[in-house]
C-alpha positions in Angstrom: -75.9 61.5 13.2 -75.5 59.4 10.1 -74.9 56.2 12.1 -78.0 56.6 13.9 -80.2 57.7 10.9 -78.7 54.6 9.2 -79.8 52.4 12.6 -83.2 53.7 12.5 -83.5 52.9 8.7 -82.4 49.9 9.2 -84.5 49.3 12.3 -87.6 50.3 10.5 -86.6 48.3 7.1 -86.9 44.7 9.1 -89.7 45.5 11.2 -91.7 46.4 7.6 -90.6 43.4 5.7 -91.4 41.6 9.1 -94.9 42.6 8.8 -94.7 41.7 4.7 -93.5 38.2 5.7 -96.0 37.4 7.7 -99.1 39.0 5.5 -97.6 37.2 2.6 -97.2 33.9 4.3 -101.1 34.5 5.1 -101.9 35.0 1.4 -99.4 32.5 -0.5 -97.2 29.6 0.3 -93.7 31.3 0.4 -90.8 29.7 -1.1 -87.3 30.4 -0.8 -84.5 28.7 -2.1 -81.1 30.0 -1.9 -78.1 30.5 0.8 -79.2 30.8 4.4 -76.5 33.5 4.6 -75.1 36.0 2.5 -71.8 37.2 3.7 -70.9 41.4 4.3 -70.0 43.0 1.7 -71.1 44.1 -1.4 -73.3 42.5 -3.7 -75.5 43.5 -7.1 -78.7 41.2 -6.8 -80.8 41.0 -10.2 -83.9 39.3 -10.9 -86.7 39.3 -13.0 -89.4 41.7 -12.6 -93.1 40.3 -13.3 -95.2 42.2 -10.8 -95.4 45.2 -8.6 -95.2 43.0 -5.2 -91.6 41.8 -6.1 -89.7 43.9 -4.2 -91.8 43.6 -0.8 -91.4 39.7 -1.6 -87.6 39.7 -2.0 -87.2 41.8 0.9 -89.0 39.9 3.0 -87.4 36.5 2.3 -83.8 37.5 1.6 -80.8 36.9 4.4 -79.8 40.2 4.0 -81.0 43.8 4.1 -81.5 44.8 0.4 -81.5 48.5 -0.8 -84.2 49.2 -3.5 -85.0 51.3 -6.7 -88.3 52.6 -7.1 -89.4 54.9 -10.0 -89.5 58.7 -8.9 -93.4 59.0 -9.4 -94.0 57.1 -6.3 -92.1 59.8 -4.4 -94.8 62.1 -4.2 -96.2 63.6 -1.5 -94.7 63.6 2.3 -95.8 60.5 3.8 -94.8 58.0 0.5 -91.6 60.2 0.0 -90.2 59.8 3.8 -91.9 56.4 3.9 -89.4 54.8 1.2 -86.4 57.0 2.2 -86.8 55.4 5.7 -86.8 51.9 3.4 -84.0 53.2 1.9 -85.1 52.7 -1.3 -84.2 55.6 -3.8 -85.6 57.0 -6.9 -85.2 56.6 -10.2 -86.0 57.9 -13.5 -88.6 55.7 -15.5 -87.5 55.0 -19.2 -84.0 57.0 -19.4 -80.7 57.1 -18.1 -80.6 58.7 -14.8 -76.8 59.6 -14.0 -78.3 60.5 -10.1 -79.6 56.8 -9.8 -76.7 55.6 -11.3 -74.5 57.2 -8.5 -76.8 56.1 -5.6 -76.5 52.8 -6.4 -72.3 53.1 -6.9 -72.6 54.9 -3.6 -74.5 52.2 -1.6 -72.2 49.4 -3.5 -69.4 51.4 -1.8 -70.5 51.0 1.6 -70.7 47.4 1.4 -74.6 46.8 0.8 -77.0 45.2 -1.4 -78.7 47.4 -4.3 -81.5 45.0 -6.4 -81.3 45.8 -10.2 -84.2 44.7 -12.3 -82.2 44.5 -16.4 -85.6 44.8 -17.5 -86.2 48.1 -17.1 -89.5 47.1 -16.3 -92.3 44.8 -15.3 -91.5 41.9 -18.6 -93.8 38.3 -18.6 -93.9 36.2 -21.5 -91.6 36.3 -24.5 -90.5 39.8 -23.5 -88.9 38.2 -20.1 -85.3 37.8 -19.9 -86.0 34.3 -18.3 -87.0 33.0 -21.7 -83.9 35.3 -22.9 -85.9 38.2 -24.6 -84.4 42.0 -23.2 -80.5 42.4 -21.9 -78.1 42.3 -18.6 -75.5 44.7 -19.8 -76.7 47.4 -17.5 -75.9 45.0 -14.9 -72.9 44.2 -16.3 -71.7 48.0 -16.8 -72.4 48.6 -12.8 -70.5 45.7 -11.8 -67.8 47.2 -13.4 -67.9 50.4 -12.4 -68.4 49.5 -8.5 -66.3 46.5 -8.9 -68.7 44.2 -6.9 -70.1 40.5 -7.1 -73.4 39.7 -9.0 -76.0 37.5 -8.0 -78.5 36.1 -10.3 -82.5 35.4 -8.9 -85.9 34.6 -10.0 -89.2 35.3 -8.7 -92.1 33.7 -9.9 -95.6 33.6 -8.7 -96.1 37.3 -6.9 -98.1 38.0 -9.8 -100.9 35.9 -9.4 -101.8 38.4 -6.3 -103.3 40.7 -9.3 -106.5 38.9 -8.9 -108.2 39.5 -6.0 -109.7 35.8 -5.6 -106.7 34.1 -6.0 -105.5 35.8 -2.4 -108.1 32.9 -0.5 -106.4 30.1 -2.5 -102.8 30.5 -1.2 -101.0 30.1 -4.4 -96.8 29.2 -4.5 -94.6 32.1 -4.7 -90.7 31.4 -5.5 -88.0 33.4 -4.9 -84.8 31.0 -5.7 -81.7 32.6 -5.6 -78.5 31.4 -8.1 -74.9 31.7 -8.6 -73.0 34.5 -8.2 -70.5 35.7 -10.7 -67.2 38.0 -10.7 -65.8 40.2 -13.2 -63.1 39.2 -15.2 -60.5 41.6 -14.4 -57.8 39.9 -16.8 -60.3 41.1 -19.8 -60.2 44.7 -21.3 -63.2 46.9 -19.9 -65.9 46.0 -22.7 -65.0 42.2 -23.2 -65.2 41.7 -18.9 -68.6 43.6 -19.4 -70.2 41.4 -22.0 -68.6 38.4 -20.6 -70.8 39.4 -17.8 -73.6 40.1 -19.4 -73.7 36.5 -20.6 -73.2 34.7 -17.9 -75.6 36.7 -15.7 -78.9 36.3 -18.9 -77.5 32.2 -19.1 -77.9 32.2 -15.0 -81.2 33.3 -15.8 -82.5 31.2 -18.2 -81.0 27.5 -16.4 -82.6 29.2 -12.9 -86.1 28.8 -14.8 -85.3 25.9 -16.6 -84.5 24.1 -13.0 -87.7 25.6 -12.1 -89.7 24.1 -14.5 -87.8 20.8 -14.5 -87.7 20.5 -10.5 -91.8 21.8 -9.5 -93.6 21.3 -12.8 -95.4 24.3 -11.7 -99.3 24.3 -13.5 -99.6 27.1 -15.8 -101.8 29.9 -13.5 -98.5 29.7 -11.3 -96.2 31.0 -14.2 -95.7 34.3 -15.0 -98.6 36.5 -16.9 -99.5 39.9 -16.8 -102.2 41.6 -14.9 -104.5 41.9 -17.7 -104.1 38.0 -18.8 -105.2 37.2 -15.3 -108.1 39.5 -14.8 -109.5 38.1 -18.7 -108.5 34.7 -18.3 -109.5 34.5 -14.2 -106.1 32.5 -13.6 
């Protein structure tokens, strides 16, 4: 019974993001850059988070199938609650520690898949992003540890310009780029391999952007700003 409940989610997960590629390929100019293909096993993938249609974005685009945290508010109700368990995305406690999260995403590591982690904590533009190295990876560090998997490091920029309603006729870039991935350091003790991590994965962040900027010279309405900033400043 479990393998076929995990068929059907997975079933159900590509034929959504299918539909998500092709209504946001409609509405931006979708850009990838990263490996083709991401080998089985486990992986922690973290990125920035600068708007509510990241995750849609990523999943879409992404080689791989990639398993989602979504804060336990958006659970509610029947349809929303079995929609996102079908997604296999799982909830999570907004502003705290949530030890039930926390062994979800050990759990799925386990098994070999891909869990997204945004070290944000939250939806970050500006000086409070970690791409211009405000905020902290060490909770990405910590569950690399504990699960003992691979990190990959990722940016997405543009998804955020989709907060203003007549910016959806004008196809705006989107990028989802994709970076290094990184190991722990097993030869460390426990707290020096974790902020060893920690600093590699918040520098992979930073150079990601700085390539970004360096490579498209993106104009400014493409960079990252927060709903508010684009509905005053109609960017």
């Amino acid at each position: 019974m479990g393998s076929i409940n995990k068929t059907v989610n997975r079933v159900f997960f590509w034929f959504v993001t299918g539909i998500l590629r092709v209504f946001f390929g409609l509405l931006t100019k979708l850009c990838y850059v990263g490996p083709a293909h991401i080998p089985r096993g486990s992986l922690l993938l973290v990125c920035n988070h600068i708007s509510h249609f990241d995750p849609p974005i990523m999943g879409a685009l992404f080689p791989r199938k990639i398993d989602f945290m979504a804060i336990k508010e958006l659970f509610h109700g029947p349809f929303w609650s079995g929609f996102f368990h079908l997604l296999d995305v799982f909830p999570v406690e907004r502003g705290a520690v949530d030890p039930g999260a926390i062994r979800t995403v050990l759990q799925r590591l386990k098994q070999g898949r891909i869990v997204c982690l945004y070290p944000e904590g939250g939806i970050r533009s500006g000086n409070r992003s970690i791409l211009t190295g405000a905020g902290s990876a060490s909770n990405a560090a910590a569950l690399a540890r504990m699960a003992d998997v691979p990190v990959r490091v990722s940016i997405i920029i543009g998804p955020d310009q989709l907060y203003r309603w007549q910016n959806l006729f004008q196809r705006r870039p989107v990028y989802f780029i994709v970076g290094s991935e990184f190991q722990i350091d097993k030869n460390l003790p426990t707290k020096e391999a974790r902020q060893k991590l920690s600093t590699q994965i918040e520098t992979e962040f930073r150079e990601l952007y700085a390539s970004f900027l360096s490579t498209y010279t993106p104009p400014d309405y493409v960079l990252p700003h927060t709903a508010q900033e684009r509905w005053a400043l109609k960017i």
